[in-house]
N, C-alpha and C positions, 0 to 999 in steps of 0.2 A: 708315037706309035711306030713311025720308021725303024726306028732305032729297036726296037721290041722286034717285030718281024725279021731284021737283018740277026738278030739274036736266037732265033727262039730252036736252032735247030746245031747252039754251039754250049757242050759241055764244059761246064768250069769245077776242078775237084779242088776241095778244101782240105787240108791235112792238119785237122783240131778245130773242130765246132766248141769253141769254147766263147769268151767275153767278146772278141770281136769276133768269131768267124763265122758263128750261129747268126746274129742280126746280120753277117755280109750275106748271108747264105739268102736267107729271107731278101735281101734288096734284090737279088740275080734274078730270086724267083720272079719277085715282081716284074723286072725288067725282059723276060721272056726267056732266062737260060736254061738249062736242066745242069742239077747240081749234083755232084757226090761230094759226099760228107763223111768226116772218121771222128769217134770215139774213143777214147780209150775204156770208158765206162758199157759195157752190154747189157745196161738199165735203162741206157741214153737213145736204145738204137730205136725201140718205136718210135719215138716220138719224134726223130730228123722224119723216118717214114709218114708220121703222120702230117708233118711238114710238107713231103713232096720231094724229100731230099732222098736220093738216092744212099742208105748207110752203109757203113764200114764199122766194124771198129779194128785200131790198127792202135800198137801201145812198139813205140822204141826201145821200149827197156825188155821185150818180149826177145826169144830167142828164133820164130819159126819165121817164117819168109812173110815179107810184104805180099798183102794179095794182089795179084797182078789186074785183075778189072777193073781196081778205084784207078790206077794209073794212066787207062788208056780214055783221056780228055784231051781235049782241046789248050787248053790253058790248066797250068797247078798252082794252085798258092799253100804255099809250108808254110804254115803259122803253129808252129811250135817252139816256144823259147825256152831256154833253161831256166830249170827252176833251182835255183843257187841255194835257196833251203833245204833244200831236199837230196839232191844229189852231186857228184862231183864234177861242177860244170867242165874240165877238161875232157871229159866223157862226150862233150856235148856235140861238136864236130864228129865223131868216130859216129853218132849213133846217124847223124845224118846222110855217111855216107852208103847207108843202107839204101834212103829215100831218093838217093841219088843213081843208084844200081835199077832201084827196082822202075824209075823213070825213062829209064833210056830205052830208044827205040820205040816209046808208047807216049810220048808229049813231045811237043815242038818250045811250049812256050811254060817257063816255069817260075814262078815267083814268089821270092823266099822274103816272107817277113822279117826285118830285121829292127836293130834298136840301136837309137842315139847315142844310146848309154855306150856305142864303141867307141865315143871319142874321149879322152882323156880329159881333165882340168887344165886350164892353166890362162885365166883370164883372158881368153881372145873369142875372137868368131870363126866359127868354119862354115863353112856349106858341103856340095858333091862334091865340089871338087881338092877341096880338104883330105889328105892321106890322114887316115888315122894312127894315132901311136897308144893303143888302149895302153895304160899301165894299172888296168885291174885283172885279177882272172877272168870275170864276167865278160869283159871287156874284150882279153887277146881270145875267148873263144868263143864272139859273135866274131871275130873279124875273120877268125880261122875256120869257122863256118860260113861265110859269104865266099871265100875262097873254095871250100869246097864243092859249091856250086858254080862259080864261074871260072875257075880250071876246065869242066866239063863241055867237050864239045860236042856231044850229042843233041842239047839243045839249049837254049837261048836263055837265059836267066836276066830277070830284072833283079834290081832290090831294094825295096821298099825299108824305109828305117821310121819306123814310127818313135816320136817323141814318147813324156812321160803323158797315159793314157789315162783320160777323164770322163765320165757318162755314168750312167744307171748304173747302180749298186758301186760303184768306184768313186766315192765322194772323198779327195785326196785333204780336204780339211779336218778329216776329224785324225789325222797326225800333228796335228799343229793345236786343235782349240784346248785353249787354257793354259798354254805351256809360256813360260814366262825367258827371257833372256835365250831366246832362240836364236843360234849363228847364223852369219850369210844374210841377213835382211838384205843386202844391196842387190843379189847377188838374180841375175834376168833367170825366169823362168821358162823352161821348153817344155810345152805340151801340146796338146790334140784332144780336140771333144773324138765322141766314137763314129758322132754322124760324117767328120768330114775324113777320119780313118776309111769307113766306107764311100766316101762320095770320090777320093782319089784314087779308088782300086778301082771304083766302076768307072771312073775318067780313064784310066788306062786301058780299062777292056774298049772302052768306046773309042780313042784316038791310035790305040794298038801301037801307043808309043813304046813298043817293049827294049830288055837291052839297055838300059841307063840303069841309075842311081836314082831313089827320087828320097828326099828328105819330108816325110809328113809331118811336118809340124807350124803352129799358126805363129801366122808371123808377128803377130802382136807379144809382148816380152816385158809384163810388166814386172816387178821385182819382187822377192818373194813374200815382201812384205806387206806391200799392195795386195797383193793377189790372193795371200791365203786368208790377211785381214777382212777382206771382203768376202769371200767364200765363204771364212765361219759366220760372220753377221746375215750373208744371207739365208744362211743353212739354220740357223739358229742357234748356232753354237757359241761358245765362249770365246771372246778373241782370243787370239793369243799375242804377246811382246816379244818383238824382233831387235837385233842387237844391229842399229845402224853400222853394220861392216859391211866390209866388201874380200871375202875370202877367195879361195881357190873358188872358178865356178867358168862356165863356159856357153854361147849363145850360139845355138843351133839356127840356122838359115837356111834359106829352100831357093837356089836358081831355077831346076829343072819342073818344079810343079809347076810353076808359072809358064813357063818360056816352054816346055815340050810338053807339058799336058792342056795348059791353057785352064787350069780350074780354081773356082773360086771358091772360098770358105765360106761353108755354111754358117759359121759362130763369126761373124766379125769383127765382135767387141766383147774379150770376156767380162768385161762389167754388167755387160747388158745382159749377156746367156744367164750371167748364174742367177738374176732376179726371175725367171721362169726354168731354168734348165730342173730334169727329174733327176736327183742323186741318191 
């Protein structure tokens, strides 16, 4: 309840109430924050309001100015990635440094979601302290967007790299059931349930460890062959047959969640989650 009271009177804004940012939103609530929240959808906007969430909608691919209110919080979290379907992810830094303009001078603490996905292959381990050398597009424009953000000395940017993301409605075994002679079996797996995607943001708001790198991903690494085999049999799907190789592939690691947030994984065993977990 300490921890709710020291809270209940510090703004946290979200930029994409989307798969994680909606359920992070709801945790804050819980936890005593007041939230603003953004859209790109203006179908979506009662209902953050009926949440409690202060709305926006705010779309990057729009030409008019950021509205300057959702900006003036306490803490931001950008959680917008590109979406590499859809548009030309070298876009993808240029759009952010819109969100970068329209922060300065109205946030001290800003916290840009980022992705694993910026580290390259090449059969080793990294952690934070791992210089990335993305050699995909996706890739050099997360990295050229964390740069965008921490060039910026108006205010303090963390950056959070969430592994590959797993929870409700994101059940990543129905890519794999039934599919026969699938590459890469050896090859360790990097991911993250959503509860603990949430449970490290709100570890950061509560140790206001800001300023670092933190890698969200469970440190457990079983192989992809393990992991999706068990998935689909628990999910009820068809297994699928993985080709005993070991390809290009690469094992994400976490110093900083441990050592400067001091938080622990809600999933500690994905064997064990996915016989109860909702997908």
């Amino acid at each position: 309840m300490l921890f709710c009271k020291q809270m209940e009177n510090k703004t946290v804004g979200i930029l994409g109430c989307g798969w994680f940012g909606l359920p992070f939103a709801k945790a804050l609530l819980q936890s005593g924050y007041k939230v603003k929240g953004s859209t790109t959808n203006a179908d979506k906007l009662r209902a953050l309001e009926e949440l409690g969430i202060v709305p926006y909608q705010i779309n990057l691919n729009g030409t008019g100015e950021l509205p300057a209110a959702f900006f003036k919080v306490d803490v931001l979290f950008v959680n917008v990635p590109p979406r590499a379907k859809s548009e030309d992810v070298s876009t993808y830094p240029e759009k952010l440094k819109a969100v970068v303009q329209a922060a300065e001078g109205k946030v001290k603490q800003v916290v840009f979601i980022s992705s694993t996905g910026i580290f390259e292959d090449g059969n080793f381990e990294v952690d934070e302290n791992t210089t990335p050398q993305p050699d995909t597009e996706a890739g050099k424009a997360l990295l050229a967007a964390e740069e965008v953000f921490r060039e910026n000395n108006k205010f303090v940017t963390t950056i959070i790299r969430f592994a590959g993301l797993i929870g409700p409605s994101r059940n990543l075994g129905k890519f794999f059931a039934g599919r026969n002679e699938v590459p890469n079996g050896k090859a360790p797996v990097n991911l993250i349930a959503l509860q603990d995607c949430i449970g490290i943001c709100l570890q950061l708001l509560k140790t206001k460890a800001f300023g670092g790198i933190y890698h969200a991903v469970m440190p457990q690494h079983p192989t992809r062959n393990e992991f999706y085999t068990a998935l689909c049999e628990a999910s009820g799907m068809e297994k699928p047959i993985f080709k005993e190789e070991l390809l290009s592939s690469k094992k994400i690691n976490s110093v900083n969640v441990a050592d400067k947030l001091a938080y622990t994984f809600e999933v500690g065993d994905w064997f064990e989650w996915m016989k109860t977990a909702s997908l």
